[in-house]
Structure formats: structure tokens, C-alpha cells
C-alpha positions in Angstrom: 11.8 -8.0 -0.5 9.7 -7.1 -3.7 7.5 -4.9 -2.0 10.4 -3.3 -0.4 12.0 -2.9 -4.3 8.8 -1.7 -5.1 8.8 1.3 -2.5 12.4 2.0 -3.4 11.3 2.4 -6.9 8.7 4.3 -6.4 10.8 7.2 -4.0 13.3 7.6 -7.2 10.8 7.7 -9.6 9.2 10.6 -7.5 12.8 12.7 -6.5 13.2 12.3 -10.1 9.7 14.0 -10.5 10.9 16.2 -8.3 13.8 17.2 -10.1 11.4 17.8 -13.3 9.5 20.5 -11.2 13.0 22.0 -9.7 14.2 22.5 -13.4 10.9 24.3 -14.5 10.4 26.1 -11.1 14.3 27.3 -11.5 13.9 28.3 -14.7 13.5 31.9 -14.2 16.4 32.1 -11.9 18.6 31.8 -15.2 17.0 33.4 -17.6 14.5 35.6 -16.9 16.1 38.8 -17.0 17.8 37.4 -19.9 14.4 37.2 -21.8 12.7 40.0 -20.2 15.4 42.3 -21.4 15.6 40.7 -25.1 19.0 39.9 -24.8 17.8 35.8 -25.7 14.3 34.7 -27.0 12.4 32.9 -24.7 13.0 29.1 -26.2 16.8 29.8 -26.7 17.1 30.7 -23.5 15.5 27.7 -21.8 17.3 25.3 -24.4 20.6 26.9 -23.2 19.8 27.0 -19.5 18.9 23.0 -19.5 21.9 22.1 -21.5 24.1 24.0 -18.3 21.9 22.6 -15.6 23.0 19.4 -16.8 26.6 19.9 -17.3 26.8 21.3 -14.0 25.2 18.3 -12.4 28.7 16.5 -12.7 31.0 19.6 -11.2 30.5 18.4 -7.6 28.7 16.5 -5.4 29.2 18.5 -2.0 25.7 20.0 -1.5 24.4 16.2 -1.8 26.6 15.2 0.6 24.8 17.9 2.9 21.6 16.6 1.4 21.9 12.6 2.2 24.9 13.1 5.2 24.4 15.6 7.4 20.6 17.2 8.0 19.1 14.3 9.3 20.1 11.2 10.9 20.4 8.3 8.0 19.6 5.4 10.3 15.9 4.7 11.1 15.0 6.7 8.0 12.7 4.3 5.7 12.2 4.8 2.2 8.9 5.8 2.9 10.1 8.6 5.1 11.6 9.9 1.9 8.8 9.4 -0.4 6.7 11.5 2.1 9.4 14.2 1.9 9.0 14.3 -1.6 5.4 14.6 -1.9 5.3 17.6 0.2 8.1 19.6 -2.0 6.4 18.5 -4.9 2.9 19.8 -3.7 4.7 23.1 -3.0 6.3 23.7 -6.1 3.4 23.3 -7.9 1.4 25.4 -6.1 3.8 28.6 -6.0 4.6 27.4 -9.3 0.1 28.3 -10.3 0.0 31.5 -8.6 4.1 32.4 -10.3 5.8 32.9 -7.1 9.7 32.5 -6.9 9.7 30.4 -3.9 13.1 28.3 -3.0 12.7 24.2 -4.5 15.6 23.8 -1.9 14.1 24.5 1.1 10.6 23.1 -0.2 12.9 19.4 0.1 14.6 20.1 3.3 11.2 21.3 4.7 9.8 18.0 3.3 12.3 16.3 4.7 12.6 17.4 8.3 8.5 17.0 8.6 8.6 13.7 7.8 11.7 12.8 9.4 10.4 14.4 12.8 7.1 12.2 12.3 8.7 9.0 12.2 11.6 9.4 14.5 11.1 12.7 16.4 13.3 15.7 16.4 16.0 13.8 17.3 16.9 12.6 13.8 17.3 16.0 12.7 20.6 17.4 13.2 19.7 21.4 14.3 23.4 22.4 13.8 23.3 21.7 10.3 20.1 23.0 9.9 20.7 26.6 11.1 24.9 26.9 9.7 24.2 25.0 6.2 20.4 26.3 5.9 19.0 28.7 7.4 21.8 31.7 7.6 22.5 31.2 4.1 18.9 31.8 3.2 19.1 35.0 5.0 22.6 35.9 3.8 22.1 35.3 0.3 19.4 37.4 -0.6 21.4 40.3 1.1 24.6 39.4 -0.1 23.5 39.2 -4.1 21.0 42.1 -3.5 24.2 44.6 -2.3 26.7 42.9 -4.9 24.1 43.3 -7.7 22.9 47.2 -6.3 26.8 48.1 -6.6 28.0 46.1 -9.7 25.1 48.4 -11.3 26.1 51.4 -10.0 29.7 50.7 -10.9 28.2 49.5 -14.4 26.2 52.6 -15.5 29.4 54.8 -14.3 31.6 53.1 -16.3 29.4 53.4 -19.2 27.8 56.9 -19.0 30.5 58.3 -21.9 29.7 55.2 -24.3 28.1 54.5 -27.1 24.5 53.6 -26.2 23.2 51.3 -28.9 26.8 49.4 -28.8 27.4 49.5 -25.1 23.8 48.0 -24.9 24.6 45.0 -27.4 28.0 44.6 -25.1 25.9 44.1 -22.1 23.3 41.7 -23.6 26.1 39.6 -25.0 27.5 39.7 -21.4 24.2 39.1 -19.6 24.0 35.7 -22.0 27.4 34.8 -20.8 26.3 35.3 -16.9 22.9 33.7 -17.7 25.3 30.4 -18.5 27.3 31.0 -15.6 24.1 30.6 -13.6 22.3 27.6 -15.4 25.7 26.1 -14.7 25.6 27.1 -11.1 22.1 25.9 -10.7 23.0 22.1 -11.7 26.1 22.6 -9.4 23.4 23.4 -6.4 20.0 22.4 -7.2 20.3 18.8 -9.1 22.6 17.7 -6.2 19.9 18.1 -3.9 17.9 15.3 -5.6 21.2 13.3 -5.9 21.4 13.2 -2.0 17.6 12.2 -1.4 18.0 9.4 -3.8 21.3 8.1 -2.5 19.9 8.8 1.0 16.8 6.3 -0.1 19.5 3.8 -1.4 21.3 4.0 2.1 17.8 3.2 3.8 17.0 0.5 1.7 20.5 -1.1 2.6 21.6 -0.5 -1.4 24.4 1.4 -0.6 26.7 1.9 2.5 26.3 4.5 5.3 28.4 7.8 4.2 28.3 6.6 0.0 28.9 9.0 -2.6 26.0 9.4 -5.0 26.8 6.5 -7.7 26.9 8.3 -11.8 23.5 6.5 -12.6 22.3 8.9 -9.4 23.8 11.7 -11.2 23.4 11.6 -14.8 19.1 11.0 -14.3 18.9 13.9 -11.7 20.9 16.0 -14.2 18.7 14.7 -17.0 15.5 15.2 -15.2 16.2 18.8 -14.3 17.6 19.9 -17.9 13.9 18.4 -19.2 11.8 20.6 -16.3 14.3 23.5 -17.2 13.7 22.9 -21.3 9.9 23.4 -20.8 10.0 26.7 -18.5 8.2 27.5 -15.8 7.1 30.8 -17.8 4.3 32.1 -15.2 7.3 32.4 -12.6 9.2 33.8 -15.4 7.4 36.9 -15.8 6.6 37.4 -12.1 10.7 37.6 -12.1 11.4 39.2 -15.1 8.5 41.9 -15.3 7.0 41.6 -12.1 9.4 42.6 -9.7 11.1 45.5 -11.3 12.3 47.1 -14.6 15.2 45.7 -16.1 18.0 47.2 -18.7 20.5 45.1 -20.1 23.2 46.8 -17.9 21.1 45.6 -14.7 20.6 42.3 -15.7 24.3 41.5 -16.6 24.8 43.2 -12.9 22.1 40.9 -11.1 23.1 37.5 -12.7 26.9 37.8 -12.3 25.9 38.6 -9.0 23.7 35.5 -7.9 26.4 33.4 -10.4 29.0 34.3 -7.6 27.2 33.6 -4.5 25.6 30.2 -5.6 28.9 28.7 -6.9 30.9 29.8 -3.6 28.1 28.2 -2.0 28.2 25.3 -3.7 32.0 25.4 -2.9 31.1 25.0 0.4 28.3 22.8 1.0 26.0 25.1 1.6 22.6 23.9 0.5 21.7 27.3 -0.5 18.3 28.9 -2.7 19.2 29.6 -6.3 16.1 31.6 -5.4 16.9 33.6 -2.7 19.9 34.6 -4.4 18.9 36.1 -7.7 15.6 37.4 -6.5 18.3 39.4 -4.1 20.7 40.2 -7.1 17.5 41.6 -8.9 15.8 43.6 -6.3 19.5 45.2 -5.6 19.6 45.7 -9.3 16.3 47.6 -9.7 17.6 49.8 -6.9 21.0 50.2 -8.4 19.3 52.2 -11.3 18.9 55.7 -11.0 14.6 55.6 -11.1 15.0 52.5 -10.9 11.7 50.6 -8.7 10.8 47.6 -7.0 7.4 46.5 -6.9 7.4 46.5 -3.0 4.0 44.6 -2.9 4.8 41.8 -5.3 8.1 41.1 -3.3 6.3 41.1 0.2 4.2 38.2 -1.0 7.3 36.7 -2.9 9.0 37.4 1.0 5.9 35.5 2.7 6.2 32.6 0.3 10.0 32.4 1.4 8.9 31.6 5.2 5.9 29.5 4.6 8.5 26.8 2.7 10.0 25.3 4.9 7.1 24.9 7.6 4.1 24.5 4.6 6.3 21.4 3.1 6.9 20.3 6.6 3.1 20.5 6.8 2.4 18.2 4.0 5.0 15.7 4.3 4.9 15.1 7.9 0.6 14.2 7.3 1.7 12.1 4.5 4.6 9.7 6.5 1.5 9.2 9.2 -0.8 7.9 5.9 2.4 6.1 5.0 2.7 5.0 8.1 -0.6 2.8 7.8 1.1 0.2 5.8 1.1 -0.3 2.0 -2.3 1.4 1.4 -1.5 4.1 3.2 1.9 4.7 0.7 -0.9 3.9 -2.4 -3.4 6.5 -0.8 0.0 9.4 -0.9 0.5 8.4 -4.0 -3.0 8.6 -6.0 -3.3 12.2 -3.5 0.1 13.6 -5.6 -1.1 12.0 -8.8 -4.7 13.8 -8.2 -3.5 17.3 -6.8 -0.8 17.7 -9.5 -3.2 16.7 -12.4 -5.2 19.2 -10.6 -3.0 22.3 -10.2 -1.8 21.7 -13.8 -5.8 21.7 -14.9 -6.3 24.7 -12.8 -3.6 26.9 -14.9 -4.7 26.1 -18.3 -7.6 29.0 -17.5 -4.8 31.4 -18.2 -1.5 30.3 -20.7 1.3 32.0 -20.1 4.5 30.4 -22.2 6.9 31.5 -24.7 4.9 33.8 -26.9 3.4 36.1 -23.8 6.1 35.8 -21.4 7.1 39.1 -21.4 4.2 41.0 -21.1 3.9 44.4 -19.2 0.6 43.5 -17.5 2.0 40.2 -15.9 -0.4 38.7 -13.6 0.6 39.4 -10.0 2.3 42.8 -11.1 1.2 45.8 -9.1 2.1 49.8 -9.3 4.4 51.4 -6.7 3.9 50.9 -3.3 3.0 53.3 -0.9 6.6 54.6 0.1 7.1 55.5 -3.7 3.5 56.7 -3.8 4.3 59.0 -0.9 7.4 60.0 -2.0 5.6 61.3 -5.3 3.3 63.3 -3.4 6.1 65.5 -1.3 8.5 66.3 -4.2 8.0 69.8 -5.2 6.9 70.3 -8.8 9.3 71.1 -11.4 9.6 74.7 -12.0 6.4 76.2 -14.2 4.0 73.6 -13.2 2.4 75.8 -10.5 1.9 78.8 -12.7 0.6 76.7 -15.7 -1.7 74.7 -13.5 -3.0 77.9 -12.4 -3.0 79.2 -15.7 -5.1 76.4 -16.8 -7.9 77.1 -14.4 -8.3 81.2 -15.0 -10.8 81.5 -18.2 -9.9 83.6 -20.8 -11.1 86.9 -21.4 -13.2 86.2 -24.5 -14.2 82.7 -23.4 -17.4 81.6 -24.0 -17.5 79.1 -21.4 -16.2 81.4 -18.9 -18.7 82.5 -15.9 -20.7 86.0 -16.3 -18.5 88.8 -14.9 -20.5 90.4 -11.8 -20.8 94.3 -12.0 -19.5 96.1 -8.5 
């Protein structure tokens, strides 16, 4: 029994770890158009996105009910099953997390999750219904869904305003992006700190602490909402930039259009049950946002490897977690061997991106790391738009000497 409370201990000290990396992974799905437009400095921001992550940890528990019910089967499932799950989410976000890739924390767990499930009790325990209605179409959906609200709402947006004031229809839409930044700190802890909630009370129903079909208990709650308002406080400032600066231009006007957006989507989805990507969902809103704009670009080739990251998730964590329940599966070594591996990669990763800072004071610089110019459709489209009207003639102008030019070439007599 205390080696069994020890192993129990150990998988909600990690989903709480976990949680940590969700807030500070997250981060940028609040507030990163907030700061990258000026509308809040960069520590404000985080302070007020971790205060609403938290609040909203308590608005529902239906998307950990999806979590610890319904994606896999809860008997057979050992705590160590779990812990495994956890060490290949973690692994992931940490390593998108170095390189400041908006990948999905969600799907990182539910990929870590089905791996390690499948290696201890076969595909079996996972329930493939669940997995395609509850996962996998809204990861496709949502993206779509925000990017078209969020192209439209600016459209709508810049029409409404194009008679106004600028400098005061400006401040209006910063002090509305602020308000829709809230609104999606508060629907991040209604989505994304529930998911932690169901792993831990699906370890609790493993280890026989609670009943089959339980509720998360309020201790389960109030740590997972604490643990991701602390990751969220801190800022995950590479991904940040990637999403604020990287990806496209924002005005004020766009980024009150992309995070009402994603704001609507993730609470309907949380409504629902649907365990979807706070992600997904304002990346979407903010691509459809940069192409709401008139001139308005997306940085093609930094969203084709944020694209790529989306659909190695679910099978890289899978990856991880189902190697690490067949170590775990070696007895109580095999679990301390897992566990000095996560202790050892993390310290690792974090080692590896002190080479290059990026927090509060450079967040928002133009030259992020991963940014890139326009991609060849915008490139190409550049090249067969005729010139405005004089360029020809001046460029020609330009290249005929003057008469009384030095530097012009000897005339040849005829």
C-alpha cells in the first residue's frame, strides 16, 4: 500500500507539473495579440490572464468529465499508465515550447494518454468514438471556424470604423481587445485546467480513491487552477512572439476581431464537452484576422511548420508515453528510471534556451526568431502586378545618361 501511495503521489505531483507547462505554453493564446499590439504590457497581461485561468477553473467541469470518463476505458488503467501519459505531454510541451511553436497542450495529453493506454491494455481501452466526435473533428473545425469568424468580424470591424476618429477608435478597440483577452484567459481555465482535473481524478479512480464515474473532488480543482494561473504568470514569451509577431501583423481592430473570435468557439466548446485546442482556435482566429485586413499577410511558412507541429502531437506524445509505460512496466525501477529521464530532459531543454532570452522586455520584437518574409504565393503575386503608373518611364529615365554627364559613354560619330 505505501508504494502504491507513493506512485499515486507521484502521477499528481506530475499532472500538476503538467498544468505548470499548460499555463505557460497557453499563455500566448490570451494575450499575445494583446501585447504585440500595445494594448497591455507584457507582465500586466500575464498577471491578468493567470488570475482568469483560475477563475475559470471552477465554471465547469464537463471537459474533465471527457478527460477521466469517456476516452479511455478507466478499468485496467494503473496509475502508472497515467504517469507515463504525462511524461510524454510534458516532454512535448517543452520542446515546442524551445523552438516557440503554438502547438495544442490538449492533444499533447490525450496523445500521451492513448499511447500509454494502448501499451498496457491494447486498443481496446481506447474508446475510438470519442476520440474522433469529442477530438479530432473539433481540432479540424476549430481552426476553421475561428479563422472565418475572426476574417469576417474584421472585415465587419474596419467597415464600421472607416468614418471614425482614428486615434480614438484605436484606444476603443484596445480597451475592447483587453476585455476579449479576459474572456479568453477565462475560457482557457474553463477548457484547459479541466483537462488536468480529469487525469488526476482518473488516477484517483485507478488507485481505488474514488468511485468509477466521480466528479473531480475541489482539492482536484482548486491545485489544477492554481498550477496553471502560476505557468500562465511566468509566460511562455518565446511562443508569445512566434504568435503575436510571427504569424502576421496585427492592429488593434484585428486583435479585438481574433480573440472574441477564439473566446466564442472555446466556451461553446467547453459547453459541450468538447476537449478542444485553445490553440487551434486562436491561431485560426488570428490567421483569419491577418487575412481580414486589407494588405493584411500571413507568414505562410511560419504557419506550415506551426501546421506540422499540430499533427506530430498527438502521435509524437503517443510516441513518448507509450516507451515510457513499457520502462514502467519493469517494476518500481523502471517508474524511477521515467522519472530521473523527465527530471533530466526538462532541466535540459530549459538549459538549452537560456542561449537566447526571450521574456518580457524583448517580446515584441520585429525580428522574432522563427519569423520569415512572405511566401512564395505573395512573392509571386508581387512579381505579376503591373507597376503603378510612372514607374516604367522613370525607371527608364533613370538608366538614359544625361546630356552633359560626365559619366556618360563617348557618343560614336556616324
Amino acid at each position: 500500500m505505501e508504494s502504491f501511495s507513493l506512485i499515486l503521489a507521484i502521477v499528481v505531483v506530475t499532472a500538476l507539473a503538467f498544468d505548470f507547462t499548460n499555463g505557460f505554453h497557453d499563455t500566448a493564446n490570451a494575450m499575445a495579440t494583446t501585447i504585440s499590439t500595445g494594448a497591455l504590457r507584457p507582465k500586466v497581461a500575464v498577471a491578468m490572464s493567470a488570475v482568469l485561468n483560475l477563475v475559470g477553473a471552477f465554471l465547469s467541469v464537463e471537459v474533465a468529465n471527457t478527460i477521466s470518463k469517456g476516452l479511455v476505458d478507466e478499468a485496467g488503467i494503473r496509475p502508472e499508465v497515467i504517469f507515463a501519459a504525462l511524461v510524454g505531454a510534458i516532454l512535448w510541451n517543452l520542446l515546442t515550447w524551445l523552438v516557440g511553436l503554438p502547438s495544442s497542450s490538449s492533444h499533447a495529453l490525450m496523445g500521451g494518454l492513448i499511447g500509454a493506454t494502448v501499451a498496457s491494455a491494447g486498443f481496446g481501452a481506447v474508446h475510438g468514438d470519442v476520440l474522433v466526435t469529442k477530438v479530432l473533428i473539433p481540432a479540424i473545425a476549430a481552426p476553421l471556424v475561428a479563422g472565418l469568424a475572426a476574417m469576417f468580424a474584421t472585415r465587419l470591424t474596419y467597415r464600421m470604423g472607416r468614418n471614425a476618429d482614428g486615434k480614438a477608435s484605436e484606444k476603443g478597440y484596445r480597451a475592447g481587445q483587453i476585455a476579449s483577452a479576459g474572456l479568453v484567459s477565462l475560457a482557457h481555465g474553463t477548457n484547459d485546467a479541466q483537462k488536468t482535473m480529469g487525469i488526476i481524478t482518473l488516477a484517483l479512480v485507478a488507485g481505488g480513491t474514488l468511485a468509477p464515474d466521480s466528479d473531480p473532488p475541489m482539492w482536484v480543482i482548486l491545485s489544477a487552477g492554481i498550477a496553471i494561473a502560476l505557468g500562465t504568470y511566468l509566460g511562455g514569451w518565446r511562443i508569445i512572439r512566434t504568435m503575436g509577431k510571427g504569424l502576421t501583423d496585427l492592429q488593434p481592430q484585428q486583435g479585438f476581431a481574433a480573440q472574441t473570435s477564439a473566446a466564442t468557439v472555446i466556451l461553446a466548446s467547453s459547453h459541450l464537452g468538447f476537449s478542444l485546442s485553445t490553440t487551434h482556435s486562436v491561431s485560426g482566429s488570428v490567421m483569419g484576422a491577418g487575412l481580414g485586413r486589407k494588405g493584411g499577410v500571413v507568414r505562410w511558412s511560419t504557419a506550415t511548420r506551426m501546421f506540422v507541429a499540430w499533427g506530430l502531437t498527438l502521435p509524437a506524445a503517443a510516441l513518448v508515453a507509450a516507451i515510457a509505460e513499457w520502462v514502467c512496466g519493469f517494476g518500481s525501477w523502471g517508474t524511477a528510471v521515467v522519472a530521473v529521464f523527465l527530471i533530466a530532459s526538462s532541466a535540459a531543454i530549459w538549459k538549452i534556451s537560456r542561449r537566447e532570452v526571450v521574456d518580457h522586455t524583448n517580446v515584441n520584437d520585429h525580428e522574432a526568431p522563427g519569423a520569415e518574409p512572405a511566401g512564395v504565393v505573395t512573392q509571386a503575386m508581387a512579381a505579376v502586378t503591373p507597376p503603378p503608373a510612372g514607374t516604367v518611364s522613370d525607371a527608364l529615365a533613370a538608366t538614359i545618361p544625361a546630356p552633359n554627364d560626365p559619366a556618360s559613354p563617348a557618343r560614336t560619330s556616324v
